[in-house]
VEXLO-833587 format. One record per residue (C-alpha): residue number from 1; residue in three letters; x negated, y, z. Coordinates in Angstrom, 1 decimal, padded with zeros to 4 digits, m for minus. Layout:
BEGIN
<nr: NUM, rest: ALA, x: X, y: Y, z: Z>
...
This chain:
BEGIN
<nr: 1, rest: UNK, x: m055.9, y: 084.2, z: 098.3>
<nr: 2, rest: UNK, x: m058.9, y: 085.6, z: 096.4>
<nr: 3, rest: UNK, x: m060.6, y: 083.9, z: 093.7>
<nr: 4, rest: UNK, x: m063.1, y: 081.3, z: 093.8>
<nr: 5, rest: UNK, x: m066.0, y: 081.3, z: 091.7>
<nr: 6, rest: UNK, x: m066.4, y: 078.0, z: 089.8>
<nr: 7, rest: UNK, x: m070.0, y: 075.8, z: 090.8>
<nr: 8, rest: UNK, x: m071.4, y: 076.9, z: 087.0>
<nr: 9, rest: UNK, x: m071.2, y: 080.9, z: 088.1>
<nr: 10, rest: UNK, x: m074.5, y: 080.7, z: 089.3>
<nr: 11, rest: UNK, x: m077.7, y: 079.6, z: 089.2>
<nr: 12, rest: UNK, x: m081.2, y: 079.0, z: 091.5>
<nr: 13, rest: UNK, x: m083.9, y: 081.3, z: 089.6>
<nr: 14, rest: UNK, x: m087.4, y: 083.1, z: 090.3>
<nr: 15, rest: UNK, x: m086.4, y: 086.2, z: 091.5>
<nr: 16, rest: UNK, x: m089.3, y: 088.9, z: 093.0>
<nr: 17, rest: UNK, x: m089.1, y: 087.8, z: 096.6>
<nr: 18, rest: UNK, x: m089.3, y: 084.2, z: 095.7>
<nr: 19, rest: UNK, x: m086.0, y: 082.1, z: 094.6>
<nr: 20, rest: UNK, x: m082.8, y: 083.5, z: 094.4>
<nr: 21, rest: UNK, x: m079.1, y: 082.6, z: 093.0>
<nr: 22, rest: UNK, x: m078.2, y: 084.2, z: 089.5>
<nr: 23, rest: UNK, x: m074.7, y: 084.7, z: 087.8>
<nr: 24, rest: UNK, x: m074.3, y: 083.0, z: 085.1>
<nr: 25, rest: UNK, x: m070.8, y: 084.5, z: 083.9>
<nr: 26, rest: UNK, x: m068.8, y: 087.8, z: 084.6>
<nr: 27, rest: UNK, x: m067.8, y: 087.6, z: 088.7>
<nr: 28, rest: UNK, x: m065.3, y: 089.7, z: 089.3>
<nr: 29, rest: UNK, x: m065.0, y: 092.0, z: 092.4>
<nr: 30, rest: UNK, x: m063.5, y: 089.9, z: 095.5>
<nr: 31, rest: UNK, x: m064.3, y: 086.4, z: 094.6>
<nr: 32, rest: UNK, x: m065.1, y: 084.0, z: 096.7>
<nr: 33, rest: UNK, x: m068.6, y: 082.9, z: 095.2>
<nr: 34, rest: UNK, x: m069.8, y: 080.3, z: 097.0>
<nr: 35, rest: UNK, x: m069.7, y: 078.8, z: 101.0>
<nr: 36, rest: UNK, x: m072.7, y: 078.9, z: 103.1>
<nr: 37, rest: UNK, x: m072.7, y: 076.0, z: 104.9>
<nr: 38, rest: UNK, x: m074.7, y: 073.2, z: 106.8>
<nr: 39, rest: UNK, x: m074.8, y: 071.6, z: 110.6>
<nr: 40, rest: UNK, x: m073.0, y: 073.7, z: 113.2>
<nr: 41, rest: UNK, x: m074.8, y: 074.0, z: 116.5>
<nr: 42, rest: UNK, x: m073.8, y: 074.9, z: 119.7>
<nr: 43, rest: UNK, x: m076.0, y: 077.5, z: 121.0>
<nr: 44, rest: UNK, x: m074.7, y: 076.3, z: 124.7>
<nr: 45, rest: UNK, x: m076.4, y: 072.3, z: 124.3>
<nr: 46, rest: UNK, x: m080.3, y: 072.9, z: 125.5>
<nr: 47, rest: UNK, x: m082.6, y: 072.5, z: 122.4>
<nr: 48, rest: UNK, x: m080.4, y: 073.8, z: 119.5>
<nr: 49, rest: UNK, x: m080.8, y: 077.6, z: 120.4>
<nr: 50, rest: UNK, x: m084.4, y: 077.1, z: 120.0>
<nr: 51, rest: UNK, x: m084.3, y: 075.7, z: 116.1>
<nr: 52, rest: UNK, x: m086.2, y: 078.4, z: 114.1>
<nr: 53, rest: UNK, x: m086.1, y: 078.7, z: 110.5>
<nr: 54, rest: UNK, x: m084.6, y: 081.3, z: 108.3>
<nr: 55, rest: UNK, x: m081.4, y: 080.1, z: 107.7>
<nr: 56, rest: UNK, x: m079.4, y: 080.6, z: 110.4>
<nr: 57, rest: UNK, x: m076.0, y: 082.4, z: 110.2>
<nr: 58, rest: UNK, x: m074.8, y: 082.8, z: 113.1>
<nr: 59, rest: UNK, x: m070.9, y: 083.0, z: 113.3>
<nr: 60, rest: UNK, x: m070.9, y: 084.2, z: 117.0>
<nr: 61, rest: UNK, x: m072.4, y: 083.9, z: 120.4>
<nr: 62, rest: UNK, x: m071.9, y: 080.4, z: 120.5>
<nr: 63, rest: UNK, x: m071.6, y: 079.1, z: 117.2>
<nr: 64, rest: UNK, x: m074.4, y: 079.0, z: 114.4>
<nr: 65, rest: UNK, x: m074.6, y: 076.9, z: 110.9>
<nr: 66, rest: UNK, x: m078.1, y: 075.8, z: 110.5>
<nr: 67, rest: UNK, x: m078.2, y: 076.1, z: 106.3>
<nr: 68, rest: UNK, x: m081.5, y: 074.7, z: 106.1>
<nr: 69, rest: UNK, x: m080.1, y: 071.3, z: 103.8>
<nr: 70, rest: UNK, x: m081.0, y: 071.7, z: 100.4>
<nr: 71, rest: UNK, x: m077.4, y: 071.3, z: 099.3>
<nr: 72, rest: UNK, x: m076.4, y: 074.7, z: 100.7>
<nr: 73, rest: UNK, x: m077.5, y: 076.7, z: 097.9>
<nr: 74, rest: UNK, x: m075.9, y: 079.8, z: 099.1>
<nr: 75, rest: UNK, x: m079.6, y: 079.4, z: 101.3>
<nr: 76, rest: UNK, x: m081.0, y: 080.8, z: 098.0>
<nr: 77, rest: UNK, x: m079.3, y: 084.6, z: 098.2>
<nr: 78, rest: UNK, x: m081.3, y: 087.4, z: 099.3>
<nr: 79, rest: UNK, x: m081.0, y: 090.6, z: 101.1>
<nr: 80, rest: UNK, x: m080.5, y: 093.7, z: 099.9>
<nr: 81, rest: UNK, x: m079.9, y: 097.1, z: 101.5>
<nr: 82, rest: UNK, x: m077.6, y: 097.8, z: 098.3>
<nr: 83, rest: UNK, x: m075.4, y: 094.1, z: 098.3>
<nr: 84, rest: UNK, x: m073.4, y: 093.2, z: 095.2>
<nr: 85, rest: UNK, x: m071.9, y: 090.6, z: 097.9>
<nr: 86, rest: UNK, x: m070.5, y: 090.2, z: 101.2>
<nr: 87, rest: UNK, x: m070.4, y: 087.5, z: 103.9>
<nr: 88, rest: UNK, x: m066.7, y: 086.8, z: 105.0>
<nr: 89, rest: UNK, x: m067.3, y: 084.9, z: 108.4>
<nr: 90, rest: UNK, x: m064.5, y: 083.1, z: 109.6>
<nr: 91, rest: UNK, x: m065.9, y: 081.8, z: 113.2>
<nr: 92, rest: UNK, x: m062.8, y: 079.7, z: 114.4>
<nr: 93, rest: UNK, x: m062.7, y: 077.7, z: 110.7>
<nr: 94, rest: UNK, x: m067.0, y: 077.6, z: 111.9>
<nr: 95, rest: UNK, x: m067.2, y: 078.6, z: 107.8>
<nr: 96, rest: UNK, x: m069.2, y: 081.6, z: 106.0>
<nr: 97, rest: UNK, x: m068.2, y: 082.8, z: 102.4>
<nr: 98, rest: UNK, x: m070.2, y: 084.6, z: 100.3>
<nr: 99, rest: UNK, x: m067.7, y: 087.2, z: 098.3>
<nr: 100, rest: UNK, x: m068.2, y: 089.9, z: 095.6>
<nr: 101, rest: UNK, x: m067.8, y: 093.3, z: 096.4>
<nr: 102, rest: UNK, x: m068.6, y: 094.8, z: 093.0>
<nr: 103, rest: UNK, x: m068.7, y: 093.1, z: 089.5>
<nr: 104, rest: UNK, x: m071.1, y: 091.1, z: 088.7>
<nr: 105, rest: UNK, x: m072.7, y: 090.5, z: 085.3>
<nr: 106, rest: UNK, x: m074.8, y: 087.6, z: 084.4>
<nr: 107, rest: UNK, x: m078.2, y: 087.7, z: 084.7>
<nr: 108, rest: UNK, x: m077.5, y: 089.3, z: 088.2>
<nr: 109, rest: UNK, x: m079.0, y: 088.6, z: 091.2>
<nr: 110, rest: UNK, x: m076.2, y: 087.7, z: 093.8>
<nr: 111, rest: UNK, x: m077.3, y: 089.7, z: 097.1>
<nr: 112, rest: UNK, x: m075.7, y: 090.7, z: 100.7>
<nr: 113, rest: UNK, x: m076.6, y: 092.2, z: 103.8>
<nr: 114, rest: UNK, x: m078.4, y: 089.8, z: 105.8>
<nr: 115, rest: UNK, x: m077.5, y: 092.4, z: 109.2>
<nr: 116, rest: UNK, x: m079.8, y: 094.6, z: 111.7>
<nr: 117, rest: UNK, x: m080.7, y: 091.5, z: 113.7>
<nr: 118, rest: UNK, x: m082.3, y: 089.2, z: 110.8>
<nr: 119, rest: UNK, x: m083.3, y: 092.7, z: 109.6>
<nr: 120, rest: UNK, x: m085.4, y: 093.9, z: 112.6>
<nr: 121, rest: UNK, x: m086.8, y: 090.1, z: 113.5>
<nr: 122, rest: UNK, x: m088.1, y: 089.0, z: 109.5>
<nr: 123, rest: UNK, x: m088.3, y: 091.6, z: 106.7>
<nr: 124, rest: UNK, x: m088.9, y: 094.8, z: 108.4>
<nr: 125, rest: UNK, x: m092.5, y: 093.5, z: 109.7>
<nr: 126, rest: UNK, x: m093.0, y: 093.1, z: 106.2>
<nr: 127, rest: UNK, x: m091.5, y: 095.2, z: 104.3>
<nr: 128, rest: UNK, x: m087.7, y: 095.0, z: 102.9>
<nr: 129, rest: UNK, x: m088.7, y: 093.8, z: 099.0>
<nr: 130, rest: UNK, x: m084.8, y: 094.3, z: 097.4>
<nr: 131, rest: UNK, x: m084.6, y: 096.6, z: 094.9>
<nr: 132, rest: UNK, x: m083.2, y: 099.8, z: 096.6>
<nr: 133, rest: UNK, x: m086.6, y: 099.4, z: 098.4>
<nr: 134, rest: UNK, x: m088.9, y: 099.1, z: 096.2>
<nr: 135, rest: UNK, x: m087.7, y: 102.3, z: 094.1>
<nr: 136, rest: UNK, x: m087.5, y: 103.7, z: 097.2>
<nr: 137, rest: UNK, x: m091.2, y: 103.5, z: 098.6>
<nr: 138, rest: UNK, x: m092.1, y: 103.5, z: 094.2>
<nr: 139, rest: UNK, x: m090.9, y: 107.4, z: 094.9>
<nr: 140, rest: UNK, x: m092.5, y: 107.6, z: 098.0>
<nr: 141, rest: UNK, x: m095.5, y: 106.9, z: 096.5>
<nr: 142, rest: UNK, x: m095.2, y: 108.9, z: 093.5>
<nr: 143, rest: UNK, x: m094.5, y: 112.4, z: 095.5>
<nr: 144, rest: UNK, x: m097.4, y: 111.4, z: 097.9>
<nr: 145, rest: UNK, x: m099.9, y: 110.6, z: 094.7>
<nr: 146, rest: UNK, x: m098.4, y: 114.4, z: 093.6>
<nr: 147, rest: UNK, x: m098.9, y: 116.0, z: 096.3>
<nr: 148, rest: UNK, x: m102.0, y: 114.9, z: 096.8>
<nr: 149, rest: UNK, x: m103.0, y: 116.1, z: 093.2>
<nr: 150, rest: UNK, x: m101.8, y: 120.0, z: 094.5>
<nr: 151, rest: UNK, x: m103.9, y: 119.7, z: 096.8>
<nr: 152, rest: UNK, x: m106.8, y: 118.5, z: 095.2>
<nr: 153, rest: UNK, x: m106.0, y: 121.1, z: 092.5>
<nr: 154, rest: UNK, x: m105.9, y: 124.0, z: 094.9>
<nr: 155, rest: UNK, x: m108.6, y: 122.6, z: 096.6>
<nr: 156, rest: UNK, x: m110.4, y: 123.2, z: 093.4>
<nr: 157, rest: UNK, x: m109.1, y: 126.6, z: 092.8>
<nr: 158, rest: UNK, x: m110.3, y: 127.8, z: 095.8>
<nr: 159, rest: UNK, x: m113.8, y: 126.5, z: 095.6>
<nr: 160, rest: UNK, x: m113.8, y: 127.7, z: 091.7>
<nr: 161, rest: UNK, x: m112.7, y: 131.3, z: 093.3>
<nr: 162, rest: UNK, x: m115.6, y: 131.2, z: 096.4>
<nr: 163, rest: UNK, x: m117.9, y: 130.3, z: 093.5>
<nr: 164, rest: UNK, x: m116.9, y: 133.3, z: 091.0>
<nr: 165, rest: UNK, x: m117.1, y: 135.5, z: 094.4>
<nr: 166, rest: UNK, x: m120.5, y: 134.1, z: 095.0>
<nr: 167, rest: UNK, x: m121.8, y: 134.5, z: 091.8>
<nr: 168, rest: UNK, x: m120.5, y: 138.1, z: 091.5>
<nr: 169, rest: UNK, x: m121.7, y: 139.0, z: 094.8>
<nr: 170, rest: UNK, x: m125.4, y: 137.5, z: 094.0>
<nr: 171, rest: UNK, x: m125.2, y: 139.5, z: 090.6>
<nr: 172, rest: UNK, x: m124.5, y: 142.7, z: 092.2>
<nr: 173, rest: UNK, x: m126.9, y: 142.2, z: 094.8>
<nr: 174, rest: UNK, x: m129.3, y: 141.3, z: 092.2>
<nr: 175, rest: UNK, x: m128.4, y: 144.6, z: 090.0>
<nr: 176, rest: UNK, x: m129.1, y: 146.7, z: 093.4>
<nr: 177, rest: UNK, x: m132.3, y: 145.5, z: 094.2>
<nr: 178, rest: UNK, x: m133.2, y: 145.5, z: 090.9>
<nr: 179, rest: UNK, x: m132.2, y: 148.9, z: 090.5>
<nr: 180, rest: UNK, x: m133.4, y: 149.9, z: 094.0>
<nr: 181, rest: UNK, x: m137.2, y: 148.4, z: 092.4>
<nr: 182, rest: UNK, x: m136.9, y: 150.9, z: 090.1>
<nr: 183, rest: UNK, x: m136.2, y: 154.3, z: 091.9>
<nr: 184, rest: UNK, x: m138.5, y: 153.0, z: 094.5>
<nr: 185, rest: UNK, x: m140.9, y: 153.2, z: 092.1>
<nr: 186, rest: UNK, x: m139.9, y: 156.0, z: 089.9>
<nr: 187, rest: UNK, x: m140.3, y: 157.9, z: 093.7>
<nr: 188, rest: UNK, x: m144.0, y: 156.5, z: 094.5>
């Protein structure tokens, strides 16, 4: 039986996507952190499959914990695409742990994988803020600020180039006609 994390392991805290829950001591890898948990509904009963708020977890097609009551504070983990943590969903106990899958240090945010379906339906039309993410589009945005500075630099090249063409073109225009002036009048 794995580990189990004791209540002081963790903490509620500001985290960038709002609140999140903190280690407060070493976690090793394969603990049992903490239990999601909260009122089970039937999605069969008319009414309950209709409940919307974020914290659903559903355990299967018919059985979902609502974890909306302040109690649960395993409500307060956040996604990432890069977990530290794992949910261990045992559908016919109708319970949800939340487990380590790597060390985790204090001053850690505890994150899982919320899944493709929570995914898709709340943080993709906004934009997925964990941290893999964020360096993520931070890069994006770096090589697109770059290569918009080539451009702009060979952009400027180019034009610097038509203008030395120009302006040699224009001089030796000017240094024929002026010349031309010259013999035309030498000859008259």
């Amino acid at each position: 039986m794995p580990a189990i994390a004791p209540r002081k392991a963790y903490r509620v805290g500001r985290s960038k996507t709002g609140l999140g829950l903190f280690a407060t001591m070493p976690i090793k890898k394969g603990t049992r952190i903490i239990r999601y948990f909260g009122p089970i509904l039937d999605c069969r009963i008319p009414g309950q499959d209709e409940i919307e708020n974020k914290y659903l977890f559903e355990l299967n097609g018919r059985w979902t914990i609502d974890g909306s009551v302040r109690k649960n504070l395993a409500r307060y983990i956040n996604h990432s695409c890069r977990p530290n943590a794992e949910s261990d969903v045992r559908p016919r106990e109708r319970k949800v742990f939340i487990r380590a899958i790597k060390n985790i240090e204090p001053g850690d945010e505890i994150n899982y994988d919320y899944g493709t379906d929570y995914f898709k339906a709340y943080l993709k039309p906004i934009g997925c803020k964990c941290p893999s993410c964020e360096a993520k589009r931070k890069k994006q945005r770096a090589e697109a600020r770059a290569e918009r500075a080539k451009v702009k630099a060979r952009a400027e090249r180019k034009a610097q180039k038509a203008g030395a063409k120009t302006t040699a073109a224009k001089k030796k225009k000017l240094n024929g006609k002026h010349f031309a002036g010259k013999v035309g009048r030498a000859k008259a």
